[in-house]
matplotlib code that plots the C-alpha trace (Angstrom):
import matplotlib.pyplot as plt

x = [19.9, 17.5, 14.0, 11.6, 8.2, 4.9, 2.8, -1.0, -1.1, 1.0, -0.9, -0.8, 3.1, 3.1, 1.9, 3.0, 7.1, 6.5, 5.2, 8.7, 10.5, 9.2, 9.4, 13.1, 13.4, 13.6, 11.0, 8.1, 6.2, 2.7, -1.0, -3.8, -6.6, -4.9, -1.2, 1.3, 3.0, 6.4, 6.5, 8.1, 7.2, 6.4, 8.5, 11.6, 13.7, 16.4, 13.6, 11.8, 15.2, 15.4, 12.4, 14.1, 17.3, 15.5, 13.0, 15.5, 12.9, 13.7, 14.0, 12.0, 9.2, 6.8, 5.2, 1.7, 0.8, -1.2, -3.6, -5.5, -7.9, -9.7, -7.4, -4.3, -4.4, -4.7, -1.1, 0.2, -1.5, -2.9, -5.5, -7.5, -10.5, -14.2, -14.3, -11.4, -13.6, -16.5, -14.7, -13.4, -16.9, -17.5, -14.8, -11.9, -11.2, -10.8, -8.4, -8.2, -5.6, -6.3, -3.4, -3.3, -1.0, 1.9, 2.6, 5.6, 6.5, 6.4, 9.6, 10.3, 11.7, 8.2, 6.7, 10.0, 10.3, 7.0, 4.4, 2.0, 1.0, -0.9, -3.0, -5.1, -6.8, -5.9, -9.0, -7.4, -7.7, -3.4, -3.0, -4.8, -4.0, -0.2, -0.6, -2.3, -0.1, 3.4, 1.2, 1.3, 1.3, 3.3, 4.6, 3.6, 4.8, 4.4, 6.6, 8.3, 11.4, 11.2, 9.5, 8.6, 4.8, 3.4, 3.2, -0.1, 1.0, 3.7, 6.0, 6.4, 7.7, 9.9, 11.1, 11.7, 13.0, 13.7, 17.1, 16.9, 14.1, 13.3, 10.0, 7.3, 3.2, 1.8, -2.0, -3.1, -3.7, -4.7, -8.1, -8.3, -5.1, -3.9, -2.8, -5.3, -7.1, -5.3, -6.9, -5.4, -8.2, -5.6, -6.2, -9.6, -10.9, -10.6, -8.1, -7.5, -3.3, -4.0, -6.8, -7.7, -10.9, -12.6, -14.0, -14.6, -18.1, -18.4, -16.0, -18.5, -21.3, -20.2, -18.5, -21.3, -19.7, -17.2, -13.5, -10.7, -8.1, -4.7, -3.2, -1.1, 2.1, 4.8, 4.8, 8.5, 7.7, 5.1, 2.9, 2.1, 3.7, 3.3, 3.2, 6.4, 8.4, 7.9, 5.8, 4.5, 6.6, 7.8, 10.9, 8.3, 7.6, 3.9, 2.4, -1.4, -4.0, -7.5, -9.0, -8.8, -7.6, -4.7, -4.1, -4.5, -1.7, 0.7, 0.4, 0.6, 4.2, 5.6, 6.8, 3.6, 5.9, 7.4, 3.9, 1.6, -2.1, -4.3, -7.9, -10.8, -13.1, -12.5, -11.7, -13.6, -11.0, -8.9, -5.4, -2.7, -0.8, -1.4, -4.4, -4.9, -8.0, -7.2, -8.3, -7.1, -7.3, -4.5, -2.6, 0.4, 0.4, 0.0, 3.4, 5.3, 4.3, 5.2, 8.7, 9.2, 8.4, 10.1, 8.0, 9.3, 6.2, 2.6, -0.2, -3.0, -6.4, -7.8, -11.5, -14.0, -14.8, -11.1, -10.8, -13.5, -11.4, -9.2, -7.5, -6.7, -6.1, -3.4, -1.2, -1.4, -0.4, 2.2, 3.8, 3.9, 5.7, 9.3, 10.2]
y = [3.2, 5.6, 5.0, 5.2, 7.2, 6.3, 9.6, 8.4, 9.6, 6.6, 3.8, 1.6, 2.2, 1.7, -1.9, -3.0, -2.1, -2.6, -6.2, -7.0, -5.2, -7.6, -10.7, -9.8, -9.5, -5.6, -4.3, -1.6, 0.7, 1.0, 2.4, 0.3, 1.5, 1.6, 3.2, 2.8, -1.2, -2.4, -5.2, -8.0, -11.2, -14.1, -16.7, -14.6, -14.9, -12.4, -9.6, -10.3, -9.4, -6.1, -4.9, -5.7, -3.8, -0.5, -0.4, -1.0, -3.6, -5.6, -9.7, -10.6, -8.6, -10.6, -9.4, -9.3, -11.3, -9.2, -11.6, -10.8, -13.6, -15.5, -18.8, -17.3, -18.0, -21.5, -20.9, -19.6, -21.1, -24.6, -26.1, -22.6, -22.7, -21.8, -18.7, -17.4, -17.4, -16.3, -13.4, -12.9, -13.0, -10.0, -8.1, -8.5, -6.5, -4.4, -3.2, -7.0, -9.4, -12.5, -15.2, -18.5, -21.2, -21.0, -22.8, -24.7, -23.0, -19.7, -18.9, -18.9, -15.4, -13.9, -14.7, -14.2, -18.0, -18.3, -21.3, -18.5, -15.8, -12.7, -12.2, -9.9, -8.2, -5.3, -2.3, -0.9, -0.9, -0.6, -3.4, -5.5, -5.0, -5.2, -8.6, -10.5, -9.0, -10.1, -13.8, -14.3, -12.9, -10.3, -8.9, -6.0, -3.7, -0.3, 1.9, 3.9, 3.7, 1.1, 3.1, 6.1, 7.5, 5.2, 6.8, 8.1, 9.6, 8.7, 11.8, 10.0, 6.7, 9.3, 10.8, 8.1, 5.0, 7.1, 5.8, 2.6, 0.4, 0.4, 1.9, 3.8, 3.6, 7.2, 6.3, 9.3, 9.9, 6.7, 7.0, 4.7, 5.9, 4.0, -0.2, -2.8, -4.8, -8.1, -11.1, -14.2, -17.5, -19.7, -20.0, -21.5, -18.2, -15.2, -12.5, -8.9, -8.7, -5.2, -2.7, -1.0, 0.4, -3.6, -3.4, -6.0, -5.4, -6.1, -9.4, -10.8, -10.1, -11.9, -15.5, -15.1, -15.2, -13.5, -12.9, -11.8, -8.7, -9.0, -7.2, -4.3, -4.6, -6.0, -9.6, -11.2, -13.0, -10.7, -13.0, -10.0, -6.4, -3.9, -5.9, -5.8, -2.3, 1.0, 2.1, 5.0, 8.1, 11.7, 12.9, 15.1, 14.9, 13.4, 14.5, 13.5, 15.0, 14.8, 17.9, 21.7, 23.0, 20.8, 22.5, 26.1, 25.9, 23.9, 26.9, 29.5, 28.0, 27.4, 28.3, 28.3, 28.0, 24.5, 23.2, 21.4, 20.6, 17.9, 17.7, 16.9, 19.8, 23.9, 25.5, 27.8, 30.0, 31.5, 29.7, 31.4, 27.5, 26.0, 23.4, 20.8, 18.1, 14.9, 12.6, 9.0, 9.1, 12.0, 11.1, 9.7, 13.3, 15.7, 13.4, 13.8, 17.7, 18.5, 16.6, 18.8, 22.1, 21.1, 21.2, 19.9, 18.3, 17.3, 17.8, 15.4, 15.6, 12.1, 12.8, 10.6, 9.9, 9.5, 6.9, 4.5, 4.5, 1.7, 1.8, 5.7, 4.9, 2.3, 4.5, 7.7, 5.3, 3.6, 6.7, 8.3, 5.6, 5.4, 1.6]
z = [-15.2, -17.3, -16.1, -19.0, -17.8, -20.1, -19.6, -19.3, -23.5, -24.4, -22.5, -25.6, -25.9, -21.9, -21.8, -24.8, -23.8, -19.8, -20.9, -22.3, -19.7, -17.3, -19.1, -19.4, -15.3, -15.5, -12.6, -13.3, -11.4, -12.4, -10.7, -8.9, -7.1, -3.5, -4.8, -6.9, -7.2, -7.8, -10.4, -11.0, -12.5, -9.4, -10.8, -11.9, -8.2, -10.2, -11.0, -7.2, -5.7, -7.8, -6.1, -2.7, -4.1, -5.4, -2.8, 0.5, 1.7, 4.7, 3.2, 5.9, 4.6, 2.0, -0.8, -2.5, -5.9, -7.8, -10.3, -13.3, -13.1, -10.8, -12.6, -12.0, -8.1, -9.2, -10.4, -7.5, -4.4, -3.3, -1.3, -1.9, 0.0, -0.6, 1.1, -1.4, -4.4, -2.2, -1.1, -4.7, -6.2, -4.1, -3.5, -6.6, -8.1, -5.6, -2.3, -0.4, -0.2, 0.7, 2.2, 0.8, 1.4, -1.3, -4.5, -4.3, -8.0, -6.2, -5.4, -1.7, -1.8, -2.7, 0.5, 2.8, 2.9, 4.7, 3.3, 2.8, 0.2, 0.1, -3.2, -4.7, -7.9, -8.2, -9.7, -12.5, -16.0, -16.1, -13.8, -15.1, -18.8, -17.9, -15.8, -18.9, -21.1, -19.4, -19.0, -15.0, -11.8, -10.7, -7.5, -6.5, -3.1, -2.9, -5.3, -2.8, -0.7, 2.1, 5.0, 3.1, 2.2, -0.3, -3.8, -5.1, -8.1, -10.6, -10.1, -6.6, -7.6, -9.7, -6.7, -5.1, -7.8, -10.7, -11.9, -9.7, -12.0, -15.8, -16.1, -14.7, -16.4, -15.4, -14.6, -12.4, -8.9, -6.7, -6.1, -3.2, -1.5, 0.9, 1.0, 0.8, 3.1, 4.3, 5.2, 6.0, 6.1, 6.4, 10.1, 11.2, 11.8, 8.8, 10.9, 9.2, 9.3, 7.9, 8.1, 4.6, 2.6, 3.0, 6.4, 8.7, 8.8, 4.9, 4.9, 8.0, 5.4, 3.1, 4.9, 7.2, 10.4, 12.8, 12.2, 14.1, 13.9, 14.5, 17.3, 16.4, 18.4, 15.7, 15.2, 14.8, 11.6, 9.2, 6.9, 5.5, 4.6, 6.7, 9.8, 11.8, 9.9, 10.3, 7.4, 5.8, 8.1, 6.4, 7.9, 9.4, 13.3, 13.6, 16.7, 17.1, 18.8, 19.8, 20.4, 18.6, 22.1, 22.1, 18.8, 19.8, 22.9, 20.3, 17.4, 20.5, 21.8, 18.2, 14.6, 12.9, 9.4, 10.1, 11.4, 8.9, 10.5, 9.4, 10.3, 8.9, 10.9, 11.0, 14.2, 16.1, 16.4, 14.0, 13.1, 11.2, 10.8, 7.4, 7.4, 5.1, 5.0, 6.7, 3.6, 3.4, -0.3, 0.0, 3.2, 2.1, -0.7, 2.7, 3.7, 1.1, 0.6, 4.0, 3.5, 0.2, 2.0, 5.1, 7.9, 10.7, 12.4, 11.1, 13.5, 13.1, 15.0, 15.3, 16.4, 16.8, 13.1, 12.7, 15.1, 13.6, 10.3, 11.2, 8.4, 8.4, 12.1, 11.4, 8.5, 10.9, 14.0, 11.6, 10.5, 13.8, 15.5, 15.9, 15.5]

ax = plt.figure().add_subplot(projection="3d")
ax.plot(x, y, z, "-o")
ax.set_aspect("equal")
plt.show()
């Protein structure tokens, strides 16, 4: 398969063909806020098991419905409660998902056969301009291979789907970075099922009340992606750290030239290792640059202000872990 690539002069061009693509039950990659999204339409079961095919993902993993409108959840979810369009009103568009209980329309494939599904709107001018103009919902993962960084740019989903789906819409760098907030209120108490740039603190604002996080050991059944897989991991070791002297006795006893660092602070000490900012906005980049200039292992101090970003917290965690 050739993949056609709209550069971001051709945006016009982009949506108009990508639209058609889609309606014919080809699959494009195009940018949102948090990184780039997979496409398919929602009620096209031949398109939604392309994006399974190209990507490598699990079946047992569900996907995300990404919505243009506030009506368009009305289309693919029932019995939607208050606190959606209270949530909505503050937060879409934006980088949270919210789990509602499924449309029977909805294929089941869509949400890996569960009753549930994860939607959100995503903050993009592309986005958004493709959904209305295919005419519904689409489906949306991340455009990467399963278990790989998450794309930021479009030369990523090149590098990783080029050849595999039918288009890819060039909008830029990502400026959020990493996946969106999940929320599930299907449950009598709002629980996060994934950390992202929405905090907690800002979703109690606005329902007014306490929610719950889920734990993070694996569940057996995901509601949600990036619940049960291994997610987000270079080929790169990740090894990660808490202090600078942790650091020094790890670049004393090793090849400094297969060692990326990534920290958000500057030593006291002088370090001949190659030191990149620890940014989630360009995490999932530092992943993918370390793969293409093969180091071998990615050191990542987690200090204090670190560790308060749950979300940061969770990919680093994610991608270090071996299961």
């Amino acid at each position: 398969m050739t993949t056609c690539y709209f550069a971001q002069a051709e945006l016009d061009s982009a949506i108009t063909i990508s639209a058609e693509l889609l309606r014919h039950d080809e699959i494009v990659a195009f940018p949102t806020e948090t990184v780039y999204g997979l496409g398919a339409r929602i009620f096209s079961e031949a398109a939604i098991r392309k994006v399974y095919s190209a990507k490598g993902r699990p079946s047992d993993n569900p996907l995300i419905a990404h919505i243009a409108t506030i009506e368009q959840a009305g289309e693919i979810a029932i019995e939607i409660p208050d606190e959606f369009y209270l949530l909505a009103e503050h937060f879409f568009p934006g980088p949270l998902t919210i789990v509602l209980n499924r449309h029977p329309d909805v294929p089941a494939i869509v949400s890996a056969g569960l009753d549930s599904i994860a939607v959100r709107m995503p903050q993009h001018p592309i986005a958004l301009a493709l959904i209305k103009a295919v005419g519904q919902p689409l489906v949306a993962p991340s455009a990467n291979l399963s278990g790989k960084p998450s794309p930021t740019t479009a030369q990523h989903v090149l590098d990783d789907l080029g050849g595999k789906i039918a288009a890819i819409i060039d909008g830029g760098k990502c400026v959020v970075g990493i996946e969106s907030t999940v929320l599930n209120i299907c449950t009598s108490i709002p629980t996060i099922l994934r950390p992202g740039a929405v905090t907690r603190e800002q979703i109690e604002t606005v329902l007014s009340r306490k929610i719950d996080i889920q734990s993070t050991a694996s569940p057996n059944i995901p509601i949600a992606p990036g619940m049960k897989y291994r997610h987000y991991a270079p080929s790169a070791t990740i090894r990660i750290v808490s202090t600078w002297d942790e650091i020094q006795q790890i670049t004393n006893n090793a090849t400094l030239s297969n060692i990326l660092i990534l920290a958000n602070s500057i030593p006291d000490f002088q370090i001949n290792a190659i030191l990149h900012p620890l940014l989630a906005e360009s995490l999932y980049a530092e992943f993918r640059r370390a793969d293409a200039d093969n180091f071998t292992e990615i050191v990542i101090l987690c200090d204090n202000t670190i560790i308060q970003d749950s979300a940061l917290m969770n990919r680093i965690t994610k991608a270090a872990s071996k299961s």
